[in-house]
ChimeraX commands (.cxc) that place a marker at each C-alpha (Angstrom):
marker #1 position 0.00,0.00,0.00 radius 0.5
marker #1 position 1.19,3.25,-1.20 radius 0.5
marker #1 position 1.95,5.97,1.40 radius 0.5
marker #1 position -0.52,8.65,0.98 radius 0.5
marker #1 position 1.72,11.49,2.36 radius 0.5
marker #1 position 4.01,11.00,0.05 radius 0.5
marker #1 position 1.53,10.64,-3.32 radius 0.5
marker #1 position -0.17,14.28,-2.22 radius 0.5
marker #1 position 3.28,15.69,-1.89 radius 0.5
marker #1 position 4.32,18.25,-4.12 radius 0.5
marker #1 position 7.62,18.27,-6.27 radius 0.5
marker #1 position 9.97,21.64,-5.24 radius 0.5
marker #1 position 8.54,22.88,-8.89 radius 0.5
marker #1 position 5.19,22.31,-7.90 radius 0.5
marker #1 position 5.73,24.02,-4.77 radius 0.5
marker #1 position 7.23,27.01,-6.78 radius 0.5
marker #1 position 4.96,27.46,-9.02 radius 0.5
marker #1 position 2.07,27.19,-6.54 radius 0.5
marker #1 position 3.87,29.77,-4.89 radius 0.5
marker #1 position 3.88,31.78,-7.75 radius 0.5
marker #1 position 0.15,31.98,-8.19 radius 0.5
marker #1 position -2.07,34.55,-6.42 radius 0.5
marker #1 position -3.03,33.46,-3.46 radius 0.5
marker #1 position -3.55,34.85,0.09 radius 0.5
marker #1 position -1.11,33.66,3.10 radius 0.5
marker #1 position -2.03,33.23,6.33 radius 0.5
marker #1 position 0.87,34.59,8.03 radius 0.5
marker #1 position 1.25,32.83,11.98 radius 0.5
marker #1 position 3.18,34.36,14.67 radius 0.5
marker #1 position 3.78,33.26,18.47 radius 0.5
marker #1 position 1.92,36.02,20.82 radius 0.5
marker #1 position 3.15,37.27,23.93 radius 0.5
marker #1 position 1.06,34.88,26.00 radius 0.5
marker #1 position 2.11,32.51,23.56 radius 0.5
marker #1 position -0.70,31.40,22.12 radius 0.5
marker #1 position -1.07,31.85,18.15 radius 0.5
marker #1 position -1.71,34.91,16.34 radius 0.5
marker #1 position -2.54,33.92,12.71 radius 0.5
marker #1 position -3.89,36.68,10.02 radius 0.5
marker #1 position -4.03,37.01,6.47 radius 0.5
marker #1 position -1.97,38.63,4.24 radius 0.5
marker #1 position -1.23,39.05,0.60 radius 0.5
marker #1 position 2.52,38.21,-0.26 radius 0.5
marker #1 position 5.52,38.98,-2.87 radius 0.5
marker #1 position 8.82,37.80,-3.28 radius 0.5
marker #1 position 12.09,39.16,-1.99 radius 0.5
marker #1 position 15.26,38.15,-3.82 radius 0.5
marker #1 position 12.88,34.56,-4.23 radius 0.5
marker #1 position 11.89,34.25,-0.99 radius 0.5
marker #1 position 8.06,34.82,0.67 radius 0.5
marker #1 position 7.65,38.03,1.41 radius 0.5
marker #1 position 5.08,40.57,2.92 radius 0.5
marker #1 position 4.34,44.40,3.87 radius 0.5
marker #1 position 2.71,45.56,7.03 radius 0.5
marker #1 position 2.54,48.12,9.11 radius 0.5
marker #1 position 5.45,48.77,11.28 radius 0.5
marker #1 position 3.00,48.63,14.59 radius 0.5
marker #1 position 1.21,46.04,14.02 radius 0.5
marker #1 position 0.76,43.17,16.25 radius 0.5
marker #1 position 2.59,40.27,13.89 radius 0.5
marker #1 position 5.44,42.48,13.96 radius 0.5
marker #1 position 5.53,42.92,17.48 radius 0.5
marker #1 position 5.44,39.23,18.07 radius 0.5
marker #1 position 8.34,38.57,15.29 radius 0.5
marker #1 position 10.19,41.52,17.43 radius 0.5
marker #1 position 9.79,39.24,20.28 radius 0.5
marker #1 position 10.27,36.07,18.37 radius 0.5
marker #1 position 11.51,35.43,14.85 radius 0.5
marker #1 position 9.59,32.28,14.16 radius 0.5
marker #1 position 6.84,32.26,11.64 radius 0.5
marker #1 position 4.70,29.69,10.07 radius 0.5
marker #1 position 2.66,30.57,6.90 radius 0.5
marker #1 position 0.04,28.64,4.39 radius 0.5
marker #1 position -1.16,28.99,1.23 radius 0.5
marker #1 position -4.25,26.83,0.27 radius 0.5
marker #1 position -6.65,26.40,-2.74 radius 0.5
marker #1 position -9.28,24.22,-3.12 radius 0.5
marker #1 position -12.93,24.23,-2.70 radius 0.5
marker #1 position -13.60,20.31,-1.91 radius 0.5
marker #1 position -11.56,17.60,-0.73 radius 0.5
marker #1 position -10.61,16.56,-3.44 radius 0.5
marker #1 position -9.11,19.45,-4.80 radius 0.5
marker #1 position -7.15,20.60,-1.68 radius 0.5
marker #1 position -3.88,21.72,-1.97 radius 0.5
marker #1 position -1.61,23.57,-0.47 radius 0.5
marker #1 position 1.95,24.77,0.96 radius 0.5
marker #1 position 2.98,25.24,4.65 radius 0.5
marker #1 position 6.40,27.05,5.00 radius 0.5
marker #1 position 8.07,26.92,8.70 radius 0.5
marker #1 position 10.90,29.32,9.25 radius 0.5
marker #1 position 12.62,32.23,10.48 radius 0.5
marker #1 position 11.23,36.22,9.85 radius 0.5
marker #1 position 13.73,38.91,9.12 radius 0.5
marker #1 position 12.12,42.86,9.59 radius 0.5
marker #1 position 13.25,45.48,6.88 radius 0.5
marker #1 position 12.67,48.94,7.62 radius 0.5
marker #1 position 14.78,50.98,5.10 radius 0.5
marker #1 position 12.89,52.29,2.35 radius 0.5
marker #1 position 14.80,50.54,-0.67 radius 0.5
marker #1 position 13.40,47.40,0.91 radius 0.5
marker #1 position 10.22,47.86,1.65 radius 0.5
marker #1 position 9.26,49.49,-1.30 radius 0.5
marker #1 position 10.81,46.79,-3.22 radius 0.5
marker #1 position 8.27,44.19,-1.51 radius 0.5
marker #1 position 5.36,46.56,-1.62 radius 0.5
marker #1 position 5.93,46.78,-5.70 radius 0.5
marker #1 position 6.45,43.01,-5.80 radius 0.5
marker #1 position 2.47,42.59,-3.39 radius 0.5
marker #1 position 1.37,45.29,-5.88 radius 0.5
marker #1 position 1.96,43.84,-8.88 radius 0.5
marker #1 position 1.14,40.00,-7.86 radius 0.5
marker #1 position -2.60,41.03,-6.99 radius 0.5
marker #1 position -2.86,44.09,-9.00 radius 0.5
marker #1 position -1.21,44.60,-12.17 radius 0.5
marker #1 position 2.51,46.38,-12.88 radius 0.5
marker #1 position 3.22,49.60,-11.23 radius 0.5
marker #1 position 2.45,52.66,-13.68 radius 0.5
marker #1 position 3.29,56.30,-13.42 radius 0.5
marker #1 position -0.27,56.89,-11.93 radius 0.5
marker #1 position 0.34,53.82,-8.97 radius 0.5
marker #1 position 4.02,54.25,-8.21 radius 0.5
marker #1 position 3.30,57.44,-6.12 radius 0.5
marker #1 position -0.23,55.25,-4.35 radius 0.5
marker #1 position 2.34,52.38,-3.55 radius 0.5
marker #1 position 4.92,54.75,-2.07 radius 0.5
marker #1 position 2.13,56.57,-0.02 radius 0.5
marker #1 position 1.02,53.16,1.45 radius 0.5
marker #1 position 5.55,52.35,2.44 radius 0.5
marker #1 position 5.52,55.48,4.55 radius 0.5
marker #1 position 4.71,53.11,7.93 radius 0.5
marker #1 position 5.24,50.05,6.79 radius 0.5
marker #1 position 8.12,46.84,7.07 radius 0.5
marker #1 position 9.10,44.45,5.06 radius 0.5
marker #1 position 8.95,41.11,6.49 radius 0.5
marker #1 position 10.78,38.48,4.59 radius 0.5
marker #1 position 10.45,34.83,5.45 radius 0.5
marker #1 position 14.03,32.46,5.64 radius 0.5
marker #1 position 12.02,29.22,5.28 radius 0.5
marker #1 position 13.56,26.00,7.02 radius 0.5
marker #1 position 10.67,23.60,6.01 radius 0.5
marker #1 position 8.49,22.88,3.55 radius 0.5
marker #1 position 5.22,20.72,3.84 radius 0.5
marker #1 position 2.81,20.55,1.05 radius 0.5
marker #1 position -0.61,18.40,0.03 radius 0.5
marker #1 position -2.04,18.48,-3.55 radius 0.5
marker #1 position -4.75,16.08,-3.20 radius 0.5
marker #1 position -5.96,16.40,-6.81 radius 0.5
marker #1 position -3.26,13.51,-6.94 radius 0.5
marker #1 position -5.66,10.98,-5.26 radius 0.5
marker #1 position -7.28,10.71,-8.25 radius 0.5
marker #1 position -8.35,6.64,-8.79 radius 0.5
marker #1 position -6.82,6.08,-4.87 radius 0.5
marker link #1:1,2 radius 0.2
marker link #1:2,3 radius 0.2
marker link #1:3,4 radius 0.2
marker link #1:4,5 radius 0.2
marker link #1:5,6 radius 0.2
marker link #1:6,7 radius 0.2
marker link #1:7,8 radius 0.2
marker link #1:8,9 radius 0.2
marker link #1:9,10 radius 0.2
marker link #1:10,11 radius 0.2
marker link #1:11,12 radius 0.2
marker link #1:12,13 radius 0.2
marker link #1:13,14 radius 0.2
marker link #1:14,15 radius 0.2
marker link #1:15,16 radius 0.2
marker link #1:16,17 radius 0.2
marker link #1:17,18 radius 0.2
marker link #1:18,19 radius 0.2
marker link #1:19,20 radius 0.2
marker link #1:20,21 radius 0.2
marker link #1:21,22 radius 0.2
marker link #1:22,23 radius 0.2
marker link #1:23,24 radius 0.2
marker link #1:24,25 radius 0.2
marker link #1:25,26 radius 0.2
marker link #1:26,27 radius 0.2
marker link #1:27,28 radius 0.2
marker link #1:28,29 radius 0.2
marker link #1:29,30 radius 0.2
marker link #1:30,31 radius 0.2
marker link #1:31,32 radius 0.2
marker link #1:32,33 radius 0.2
marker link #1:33,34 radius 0.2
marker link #1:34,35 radius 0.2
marker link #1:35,36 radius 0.2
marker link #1:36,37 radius 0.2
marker link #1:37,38 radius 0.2
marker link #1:38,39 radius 0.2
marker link #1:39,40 radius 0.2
marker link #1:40,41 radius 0.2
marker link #1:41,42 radius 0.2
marker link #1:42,43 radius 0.2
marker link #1:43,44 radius 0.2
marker link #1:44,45 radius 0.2
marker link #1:45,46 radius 0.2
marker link #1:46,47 radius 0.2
marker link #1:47,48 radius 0.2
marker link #1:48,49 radius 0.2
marker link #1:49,50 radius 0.2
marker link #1:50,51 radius 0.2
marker link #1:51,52 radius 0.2
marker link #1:52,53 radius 0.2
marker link #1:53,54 radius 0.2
marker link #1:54,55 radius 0.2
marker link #1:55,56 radius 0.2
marker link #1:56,57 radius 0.2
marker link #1:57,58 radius 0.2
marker link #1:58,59 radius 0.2
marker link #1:59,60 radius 0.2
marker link #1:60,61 radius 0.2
marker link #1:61,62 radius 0.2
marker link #1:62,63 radius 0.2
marker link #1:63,64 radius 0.2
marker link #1:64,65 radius 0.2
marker link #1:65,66 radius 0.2
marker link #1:66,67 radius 0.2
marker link #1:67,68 radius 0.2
marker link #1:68,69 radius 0.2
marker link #1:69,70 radius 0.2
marker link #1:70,71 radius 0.2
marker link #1:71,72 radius 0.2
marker link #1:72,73 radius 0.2
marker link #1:73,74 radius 0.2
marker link #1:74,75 radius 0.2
marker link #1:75,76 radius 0.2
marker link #1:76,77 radius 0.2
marker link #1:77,78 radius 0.2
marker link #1:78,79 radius 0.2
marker link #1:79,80 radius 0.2
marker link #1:80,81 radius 0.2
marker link #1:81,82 radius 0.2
marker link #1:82,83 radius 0.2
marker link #1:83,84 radius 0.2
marker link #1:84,85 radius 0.2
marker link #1:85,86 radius 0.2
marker link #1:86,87 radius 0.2
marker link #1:87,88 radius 0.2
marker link #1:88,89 radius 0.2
marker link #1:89,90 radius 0.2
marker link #1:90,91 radius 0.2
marker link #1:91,92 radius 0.2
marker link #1:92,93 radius 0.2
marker link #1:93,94 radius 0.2
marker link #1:94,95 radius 0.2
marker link #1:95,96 radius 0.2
marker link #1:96,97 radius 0.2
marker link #1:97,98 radius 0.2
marker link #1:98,99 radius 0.2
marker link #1:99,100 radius 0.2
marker link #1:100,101 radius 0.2
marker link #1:101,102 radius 0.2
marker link #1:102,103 radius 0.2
marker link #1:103,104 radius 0.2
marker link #1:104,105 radius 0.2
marker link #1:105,106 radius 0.2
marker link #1:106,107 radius 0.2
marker link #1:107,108 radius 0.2
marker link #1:108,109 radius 0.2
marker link #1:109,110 radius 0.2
marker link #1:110,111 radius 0.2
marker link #1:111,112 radius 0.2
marker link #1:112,113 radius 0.2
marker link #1:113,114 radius 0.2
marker link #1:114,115 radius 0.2
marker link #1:115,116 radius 0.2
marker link #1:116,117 radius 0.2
marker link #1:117,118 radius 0.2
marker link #1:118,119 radius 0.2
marker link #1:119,120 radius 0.2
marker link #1:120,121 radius 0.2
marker link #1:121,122 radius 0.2
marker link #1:122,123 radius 0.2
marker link #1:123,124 radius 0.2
marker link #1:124,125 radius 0.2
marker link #1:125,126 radius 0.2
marker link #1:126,127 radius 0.2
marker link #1:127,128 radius 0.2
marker link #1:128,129 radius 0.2
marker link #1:129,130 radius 0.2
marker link #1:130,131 radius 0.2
marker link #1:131,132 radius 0.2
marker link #1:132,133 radius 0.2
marker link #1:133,134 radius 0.2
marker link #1:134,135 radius 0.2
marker link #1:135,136 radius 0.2
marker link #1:136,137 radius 0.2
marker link #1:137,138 radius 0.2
marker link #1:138,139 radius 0.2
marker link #1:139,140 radius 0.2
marker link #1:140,141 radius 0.2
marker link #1:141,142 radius 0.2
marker link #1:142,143 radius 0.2
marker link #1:143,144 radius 0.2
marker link #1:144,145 radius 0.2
marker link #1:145,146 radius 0.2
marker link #1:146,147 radius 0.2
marker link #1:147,148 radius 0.2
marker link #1:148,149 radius 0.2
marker link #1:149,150 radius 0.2
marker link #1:150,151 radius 0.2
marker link #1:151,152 radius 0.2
view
């Protein structure tokens, strides 16, 4: 008997290009009273690693001030049998300078919106002013495509 775990497991291309598509990530941090603090949040890329924008204050990057560790999914799917998905375990790294976080806010931008243009550059600047970049140093990968069940 085949082990299931292993036939819903995604190739590192799969993975990648799943990545790649637009999806929403729910980002999870560890909370002060260390219980979970999970939220979700639309995601670029950062010299080809996960990468989001926030808002300097806010609460999941008070908790990765506190404590680097992150866990994020991205999932699809509307039934079982087309579940799929990508868990990434790692370590967060904060950017404030601007060069950074502006490079992260274009990459969000464009991924759910379209390229920048003259008229959006100056909107995706306004929106930098208080925010971090948050880029994700991932040490594991789990992932689940189920539409590979097929005829199991």
């Amino acid at each position: 008997m085949a082990n299931v775990r292993e036939i819903i497991k995604m190739t590192p291309e799969e993975v990648d290009t799943f990545l790649h598509e637009r999806h929403t990530m729910s980002v999870a941090t560890i909370g002060a009273d260390g219980r979970p603090h999970v939220v979700a949040m639309w995601y670029g890329f950062l010299d080809g690693k996960p990468a989001f924008w926030t808002y300097g204050k806010s609460q999941k990057v008070r908790n990765l001030e506190r404590d680097n560790r992150v866990s994020v999914m991205i999932e699809d799917g509307d039934t079982y049998a087309t579940l799929r998905g990508v868990m990434l375990a790692g370590r967060a790294t904060i950017y404030d300078d601007t060069e950074t976080v502006m490079k992260v806010g274009a990459s969000v931008y464009e991924r759910y919106n379209g390229p920048l243009t003259v008229e959006t550059r100056p909107l995706v600047a306004q929106m930098g002013r208080k925010r971090v970049a948050v880029c994700i140093e991932v040490e594991r990968v789990i992932s689940w495509d189920h539409r590979k069940l097929d005829g199991y």
